[in-house]
N, C-alpha and C positions, 0 to 999 in steps of 0.2 A: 642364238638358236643353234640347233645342233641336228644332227641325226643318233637315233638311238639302237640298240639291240640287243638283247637279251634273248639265251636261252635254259631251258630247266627240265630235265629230264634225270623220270627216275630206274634207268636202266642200261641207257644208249650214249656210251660216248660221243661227245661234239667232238665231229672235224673242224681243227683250227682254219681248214681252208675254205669252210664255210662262213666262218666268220670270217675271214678276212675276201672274201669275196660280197658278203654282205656290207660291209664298211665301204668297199669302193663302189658298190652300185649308190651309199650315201654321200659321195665326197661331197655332192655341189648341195649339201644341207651342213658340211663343216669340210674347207680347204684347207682348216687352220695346222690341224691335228687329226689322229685318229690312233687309237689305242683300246686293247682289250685285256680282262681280265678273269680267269678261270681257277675255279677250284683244284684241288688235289685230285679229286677223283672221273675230272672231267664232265661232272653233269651240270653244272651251273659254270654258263659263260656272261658277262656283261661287254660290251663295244659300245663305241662312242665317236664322232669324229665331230670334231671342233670349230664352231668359227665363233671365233676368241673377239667378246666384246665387253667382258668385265675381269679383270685380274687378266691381264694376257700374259703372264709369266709364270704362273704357278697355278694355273686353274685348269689344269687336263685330267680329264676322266679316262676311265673311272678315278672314284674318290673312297678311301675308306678310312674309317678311324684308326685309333692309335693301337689296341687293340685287334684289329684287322679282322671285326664280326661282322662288322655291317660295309655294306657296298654299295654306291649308287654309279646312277649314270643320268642325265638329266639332259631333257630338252624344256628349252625356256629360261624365263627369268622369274624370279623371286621378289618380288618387290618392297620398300622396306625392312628390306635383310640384315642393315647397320644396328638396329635398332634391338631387333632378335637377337644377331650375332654376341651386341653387348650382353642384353639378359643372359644369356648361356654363358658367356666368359664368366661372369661375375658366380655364376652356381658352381664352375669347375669342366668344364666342358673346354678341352683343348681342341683348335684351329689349326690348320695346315696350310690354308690357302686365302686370298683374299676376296673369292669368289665366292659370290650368292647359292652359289648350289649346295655349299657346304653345310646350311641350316641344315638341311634335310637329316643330313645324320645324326645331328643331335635332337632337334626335334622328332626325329622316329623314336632314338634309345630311349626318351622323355615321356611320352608323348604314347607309342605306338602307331598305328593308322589313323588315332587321331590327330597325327600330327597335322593331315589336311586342312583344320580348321584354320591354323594359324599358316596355310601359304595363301598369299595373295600376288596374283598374275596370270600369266599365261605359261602353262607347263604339261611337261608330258615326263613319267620319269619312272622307272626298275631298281628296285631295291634287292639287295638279299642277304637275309639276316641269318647267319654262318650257324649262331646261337639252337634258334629254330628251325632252320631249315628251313624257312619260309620264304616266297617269293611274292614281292609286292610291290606293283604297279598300279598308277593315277593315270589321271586326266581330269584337266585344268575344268574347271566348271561349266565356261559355255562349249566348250571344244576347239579352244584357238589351236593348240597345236595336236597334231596326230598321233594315233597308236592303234595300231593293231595286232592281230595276233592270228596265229592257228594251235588246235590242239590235235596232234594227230603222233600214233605209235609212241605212245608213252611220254612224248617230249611235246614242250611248250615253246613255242618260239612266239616272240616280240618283236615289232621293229616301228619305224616310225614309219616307213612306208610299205606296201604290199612288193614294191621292184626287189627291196632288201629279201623279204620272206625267198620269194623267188631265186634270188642268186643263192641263197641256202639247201637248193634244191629242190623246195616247194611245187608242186606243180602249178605253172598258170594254164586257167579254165574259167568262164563265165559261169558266174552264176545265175543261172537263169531264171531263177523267182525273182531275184534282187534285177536284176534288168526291164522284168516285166512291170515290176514296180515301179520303176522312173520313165518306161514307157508310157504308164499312165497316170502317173503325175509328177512327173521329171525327177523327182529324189527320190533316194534309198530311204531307205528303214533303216533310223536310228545307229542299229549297230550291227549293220552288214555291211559290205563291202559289192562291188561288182563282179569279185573275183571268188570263183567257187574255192569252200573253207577255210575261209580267210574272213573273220570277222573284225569289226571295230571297237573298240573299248569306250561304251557313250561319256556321252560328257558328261563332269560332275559322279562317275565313279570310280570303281579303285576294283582293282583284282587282287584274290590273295591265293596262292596256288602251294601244295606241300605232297609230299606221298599220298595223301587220302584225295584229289583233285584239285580239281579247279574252284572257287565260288569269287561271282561279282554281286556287290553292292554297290548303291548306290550312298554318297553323303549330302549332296546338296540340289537341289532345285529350287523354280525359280518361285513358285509360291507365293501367286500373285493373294493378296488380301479378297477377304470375303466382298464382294460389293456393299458399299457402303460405308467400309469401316478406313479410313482413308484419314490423313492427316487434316486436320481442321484448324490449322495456325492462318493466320493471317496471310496473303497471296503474296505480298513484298517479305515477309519473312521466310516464304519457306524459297523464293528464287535466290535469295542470299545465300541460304544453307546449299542449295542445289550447285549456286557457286561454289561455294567452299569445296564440295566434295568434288566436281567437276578440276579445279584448279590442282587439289590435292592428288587426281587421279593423271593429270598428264605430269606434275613436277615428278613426281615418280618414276616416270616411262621414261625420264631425260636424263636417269644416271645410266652413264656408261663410260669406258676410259677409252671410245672414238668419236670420234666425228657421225651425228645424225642429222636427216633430214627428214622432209612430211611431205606427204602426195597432197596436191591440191586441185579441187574441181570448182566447178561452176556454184558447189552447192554450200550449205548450212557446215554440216557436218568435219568437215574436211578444214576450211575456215576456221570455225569454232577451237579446232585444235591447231592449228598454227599459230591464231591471233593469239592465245592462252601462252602458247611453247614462246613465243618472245616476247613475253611478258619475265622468263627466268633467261632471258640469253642477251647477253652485251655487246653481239653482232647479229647482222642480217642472218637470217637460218634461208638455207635454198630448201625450196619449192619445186616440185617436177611436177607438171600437168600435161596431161594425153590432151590433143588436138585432133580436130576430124574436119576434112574437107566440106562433109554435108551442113550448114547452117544449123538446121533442128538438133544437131545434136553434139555441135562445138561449145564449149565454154572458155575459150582461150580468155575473150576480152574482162568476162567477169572475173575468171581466174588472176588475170592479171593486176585489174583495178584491188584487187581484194590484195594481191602481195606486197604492192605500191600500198597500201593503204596501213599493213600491217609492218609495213618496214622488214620484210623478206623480200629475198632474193626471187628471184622466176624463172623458170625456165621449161618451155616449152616443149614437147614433144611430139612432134606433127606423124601418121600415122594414116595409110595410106587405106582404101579400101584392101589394095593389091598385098599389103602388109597381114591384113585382118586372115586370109588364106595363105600366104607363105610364111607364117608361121606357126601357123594351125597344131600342124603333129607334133611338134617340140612341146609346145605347150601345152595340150591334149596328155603326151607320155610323161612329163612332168607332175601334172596333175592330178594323174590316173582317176579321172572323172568327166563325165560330157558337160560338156557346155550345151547352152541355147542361144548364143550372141557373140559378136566378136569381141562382146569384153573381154573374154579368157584371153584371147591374143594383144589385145590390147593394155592389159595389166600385167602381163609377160617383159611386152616390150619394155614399158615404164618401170619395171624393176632390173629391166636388165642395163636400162641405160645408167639408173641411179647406182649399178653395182660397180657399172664401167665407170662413171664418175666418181669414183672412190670410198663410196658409202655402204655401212655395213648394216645401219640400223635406221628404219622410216620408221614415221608416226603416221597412223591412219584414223581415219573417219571411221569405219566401220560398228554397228553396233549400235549407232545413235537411232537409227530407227525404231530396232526394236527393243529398245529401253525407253524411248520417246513414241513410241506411237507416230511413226513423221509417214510411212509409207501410202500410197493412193488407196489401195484397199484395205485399210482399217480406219482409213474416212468415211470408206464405203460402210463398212460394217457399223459404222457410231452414226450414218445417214441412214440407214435401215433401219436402227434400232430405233431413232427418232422421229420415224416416218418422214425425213426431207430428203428431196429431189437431189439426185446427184449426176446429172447428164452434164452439167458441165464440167464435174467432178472427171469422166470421160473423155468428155470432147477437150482437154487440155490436157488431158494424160495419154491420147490417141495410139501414141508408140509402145503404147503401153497392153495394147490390146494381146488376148491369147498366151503373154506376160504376167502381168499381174491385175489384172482387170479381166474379167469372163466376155468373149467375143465368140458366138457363133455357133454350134450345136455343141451337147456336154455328153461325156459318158453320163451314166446314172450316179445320180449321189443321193439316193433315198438313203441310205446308212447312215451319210455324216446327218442327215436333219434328222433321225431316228433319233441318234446317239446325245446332241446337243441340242437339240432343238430350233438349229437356224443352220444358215450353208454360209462359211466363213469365204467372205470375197473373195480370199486368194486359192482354194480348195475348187471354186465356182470358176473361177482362169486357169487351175491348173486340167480340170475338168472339159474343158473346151479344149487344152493342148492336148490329151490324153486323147480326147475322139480327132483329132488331125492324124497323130502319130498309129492308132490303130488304124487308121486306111491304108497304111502302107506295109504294117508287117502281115509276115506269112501266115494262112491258115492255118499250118502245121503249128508255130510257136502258141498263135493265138487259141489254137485247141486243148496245148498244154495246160491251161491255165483257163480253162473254161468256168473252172467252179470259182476260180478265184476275182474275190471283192478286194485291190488293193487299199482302198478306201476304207473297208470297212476293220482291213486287215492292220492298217494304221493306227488305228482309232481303239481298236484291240488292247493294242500295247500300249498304251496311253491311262495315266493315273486318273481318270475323268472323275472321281468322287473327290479322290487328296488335292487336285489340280485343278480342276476346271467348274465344277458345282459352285452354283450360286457367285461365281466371279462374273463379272463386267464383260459383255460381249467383245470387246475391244480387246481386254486382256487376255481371253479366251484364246479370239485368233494368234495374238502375239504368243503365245507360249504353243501353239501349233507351227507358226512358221519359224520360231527358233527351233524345235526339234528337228522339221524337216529342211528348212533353207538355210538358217542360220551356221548351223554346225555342218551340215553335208556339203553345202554348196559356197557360199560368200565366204567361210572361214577357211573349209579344208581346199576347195577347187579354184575359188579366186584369191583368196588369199594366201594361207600358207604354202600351197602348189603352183603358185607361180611368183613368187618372193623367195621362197626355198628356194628354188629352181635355180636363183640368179646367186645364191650364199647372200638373200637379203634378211633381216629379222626386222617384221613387223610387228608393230607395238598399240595396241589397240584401249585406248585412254577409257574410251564410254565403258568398254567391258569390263571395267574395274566391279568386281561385284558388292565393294560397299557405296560405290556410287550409284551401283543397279540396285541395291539393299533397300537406299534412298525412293528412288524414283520409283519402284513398284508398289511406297506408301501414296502415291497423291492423287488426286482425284484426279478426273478424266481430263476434266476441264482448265487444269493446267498442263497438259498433254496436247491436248486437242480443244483450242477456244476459237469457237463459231466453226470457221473452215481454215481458220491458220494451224498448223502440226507443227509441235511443239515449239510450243508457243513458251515454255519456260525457260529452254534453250534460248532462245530470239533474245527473252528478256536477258539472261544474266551475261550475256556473252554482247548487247547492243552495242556498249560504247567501242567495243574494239572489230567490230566487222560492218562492212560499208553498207549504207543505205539498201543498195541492190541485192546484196545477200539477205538482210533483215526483211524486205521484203518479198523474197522471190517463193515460190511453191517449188514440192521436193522435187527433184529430179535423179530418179534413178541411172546411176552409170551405164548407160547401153553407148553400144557403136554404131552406128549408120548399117541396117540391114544389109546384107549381100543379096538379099533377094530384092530390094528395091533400088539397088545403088552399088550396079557390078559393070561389066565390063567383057569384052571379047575376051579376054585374057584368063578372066577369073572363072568365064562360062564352062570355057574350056576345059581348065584344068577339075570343076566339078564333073560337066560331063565324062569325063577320062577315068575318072574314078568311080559314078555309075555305072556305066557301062562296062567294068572291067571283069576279069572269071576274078578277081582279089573282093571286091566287092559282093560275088555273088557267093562266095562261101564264107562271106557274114551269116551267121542262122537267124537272125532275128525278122530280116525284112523281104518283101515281098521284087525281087530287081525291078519289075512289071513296071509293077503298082509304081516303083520311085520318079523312073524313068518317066512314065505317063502324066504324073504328078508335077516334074519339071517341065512338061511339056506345056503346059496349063498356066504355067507361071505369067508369061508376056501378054496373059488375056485376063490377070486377076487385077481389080482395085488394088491401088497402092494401101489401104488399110488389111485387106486378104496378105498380100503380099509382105504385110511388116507382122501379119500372125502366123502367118509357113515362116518364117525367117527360122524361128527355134528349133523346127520341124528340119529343117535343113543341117542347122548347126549339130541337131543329135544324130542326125544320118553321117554325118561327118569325124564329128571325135570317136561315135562307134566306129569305125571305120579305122579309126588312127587307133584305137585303142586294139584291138583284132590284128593289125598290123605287127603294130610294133612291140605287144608284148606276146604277140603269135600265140594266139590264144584258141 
């Protein structure tokens, strides 16, 4: 993985010392290298900075052909690129390097923008084609890796994070529709950003920008099948194939010329991909698992039995409540996104310890959910649809409450049952955050925005006839919470902004999109059979993960609430930071209202208590984020 930047301007000379100020706000996304390239006339700059995990000797970007028309610069990886690489040698297409990013230029000259069809992985990447004058930029399908952008006084500027835009002289400023949005239901909208004119390039499309503007399209989504129309082979036959492409989709992830390793938790997902990854490896592969003092929500012993059991190494990482806040702003500015939980801090720590132990590339679980159907509120929505009781569905997923499970009064969502015709579990939880988090912002903000339905504003921008019509309620919500959680939140904010952070490159096996290709053909019911999630998963992956895995229900990564399980220490240092004039010239909230709100805390139920937790956490990274990027 890399950090990237590009700019295209048809009028205004680029300062080299913006790009080269831009490159070092990315070092800790590439330490390896970092190098830029510019036209003649100074309107078209590419940057790059490196951390060198395939070809480490001849694979520095930018890259151009032999010819010197086309340009790229690439974050990500390429996967199955040996394969490609041959097709093209054998047509006449000469190689410079021995690096996966190389395809790109020949499948563009090939190819054009359709070259996307034929990249498979996780990628972010800036082309520019000298020929046409044209500029053109992707993003990977689900949105594993980042890009954004602004268009402003005739130039286009790129980068894989908004800090880079910024050191290019950007101004930072809140956006404050995009704020109010995650106010009331924790994520942005698709393809903004937090940061006012500064957009995001959604996942699964491609920018192509020349003298006449800017224009994005989209090329792929996720296109779940009509209900009904679903694969009808035999059940032992189609968990075979689900194998096949499942084993196919992590052998893949495990070319590279260092040393990798796989995060492993208590859970399915996480397992499923390490017990597979030593299935192609002829020693122990190390394991790093986060550890938490609170019982409900450690998985050390399960993690452990599962590494012993797979013949991986283990190694623990114990993580302190006192941890979850003195890490907070690092990971928060890192990120450049709020959390709701101390996972942010907690998946910081765990990449940076695996970075300090000499590792460049982890394999993750991520994804498996929503390709599988495994999360607690799309049980809820398939127990809805069936008219069966799900309270204990609830009452085992307790921590879950104001999270992803609906706890307690709701803003309104007459729009979203307008629009689809039912209230998707996770929309009904975020619904119940959204009326917490407004008790504490200002009247002023909250006036701003009086007319505005973020819900309904959502659902707007949303293909609801080509995407959701007549599909499976189950699939419905899944293709709403990958837009809004998926890509905004687990990929860009827990994942690539806190692995980045540490120069890690995560590799995310499930997201493989011919193994999502796969799974978006099967019936529900090898998804989700009776009350077990994904249950086709359990199947094809049985013999190699232990008994307790195979049986256990999902458990999403959370850390031990701050609000249920803090200390003198930690009270402290929150109150310090309420109470502060730094805090009061945040514009979003109410200081009163905050103040009065933690007052209240040592008097609420420990289930009230584990539903303010999020409520806390977004008062907090707002906080760090107003700070440190003095906004």
């Amino acid at each position: 993985m890399c950090g990237i930047v590009g700019i295209f301007s048809t009028s205004n000379s680029i300062d080299n010392n913006a790009i080269n100020n831009a490159l070092s706000s990315l070092y800790h996304r590439g330490p390896d290298a970092n190098n830029y390239w510019q036209s003649k006339n100074k309107l078209v700059t590419l940057g790059h900075t490196r951390l060198s995990i395939i070809d480490l000797h001849t694979g520095t970007q930018p890259i151009t052909n032999l010819d010197k028309t086309i340009y790229i610069v690439v974050n990500g990886e390429f996967y199955g690129f040996e394969e490609i690489r041959v097709d093209l040698e054998n047509q006449g297409y000469k190689f410079q390097t021995q690096t996966d990013s190389e395809i790109l230029l020949h499948l563009y000259a090939k190819y054009g923008v359709d070259c996307l069809n034929y990249l498979r992985g996780e990628f972010a990447f800036i082309l520019w084609d000298e020929k046409k004058q044209l500029f053109f930029a992707a993003r990977d399908r689900f949105g594993i890796k980042p890009l954004c952008y602004s268009n402003q006084n005739n130039t286009l500027y790129l980068a894989s994070k908004a800090k880079a835009l910024f050191a290019m002289g950007l101004e930072a400023d809140w956006d404050y529709y995009s704020y109010f949005h995650a106010a009331n239901l924790q994520y942005l909208p698709q393809e903004r950003t937090l940061f006012a004119n500064i957009r995001q390039l959604p996942p699964g499309h491609y920018l192509l920008a020349n003298s006449n503007g800017v224009k994005i399209s989209r090329y792929w989504d996720l296109d779940y099948p009509v209900d009904g129309n679903y694969r009808q082979d035999n059940e032992l036959c189609l968990i075979e194939e689900f194998k096949h492409h499942f084993q196919e989709a992590v052998r893949l992830r495990l070319r590279a010329d260092v040393e990798f390793c796989c995060y492993l938790s208590g859970g399915l997902d996480s397992s499923a991909v390490l017990a597979q990854a030593m299935q192609y490896s002829s020693k122990p592969i190390e394991s790093y698992s986060v550890s938490f003092s609170e019982e409900l929500y450690d998985e050390f012993a399960i993690a452990q039995e599962m590494a012993k059991f797979a013949g991986a190494s283990f190694n623990p990482i114990f993580v302190s409540q006192q941890d979850l806040i003195t890490h907070l702003a690092e990971a928060t500015f890192y990120s450049e996104g709020l959390a709701i939980n101390g996972h942010l801090t907690a998946k910081f720590i765990l990449s940076k310890t695996i970075r300090q132990a000499g590792f460049k590339v982890v394999l993750t679980g991520e994804g498996s959910d929503e390709v599988l159907a495994g999360y607690p509120h799309l049980r809820q929505d398939l127990f809805s649809l069936e008219n069966q009781n799900f309270d204990k569905l609830f009452s085992s997923n307790s921590e879950l409450a104001g999270i992803q499970l609906a706890y307690g009064e709701s803003l309104p969502l007459d729009a979203v049952k307008a629009k689809l015709g039912f209230i998707p579990a996770f929309l009904a939880a975020k619904g119940t955050y959204g009326y917490r988090v407004r008790k504490i912002l200002s009247e002023n903000f909250i006036q701003q925005f009086s007319r505005v339905d973020c819900y309904q504003d959502f659902l707007t921008n949303i293909d609801i006839v080509g995407q959701l019509k007549s599909r499976h309620r189950v699939n419905q919500s899944s293709y709403l919470w990958s837009k809004l959680c998926l890509a905004n939140y687990i990929l860009h904010t827990l994942g690539d902004g806190t692995e980045m952070a540490n120069s890690i490159e995560g590799r995310v096996p499930f997201l493989d999109h011919k193994l999502f290709e796969f799974a978006r053909s099967l019936p529900m019911s090898l998804k989700i059979k009776g009350s077990v999630e994904k249950y086709i998963l359990r199947e094809a992956l049985r013999p190699l993960i232990t008994k307790t895995i195979y049986l256990r229900e999902k458990r999403p990564f959370t850390a031990p609430p701050i609000s249920c399980f803090s200390s003198a220490e930690i009270n402290n240092f929150v109150q310090d930071i309420i109470h502060s004039q730094s805090f009061a010239n945040v514009p979003f909230f109410d200081q009163k209202k905050v103040i009065n709100l933690l007052k209240q805390l040592p008097k609420m139920s420990t289930t009230d208590k584990s539903a303010f937790d999020p409520v806390l956490f977004t008062v907090l990274t707002t906080f760090f984020l107003h700070q440190r990027f003095k906004l």
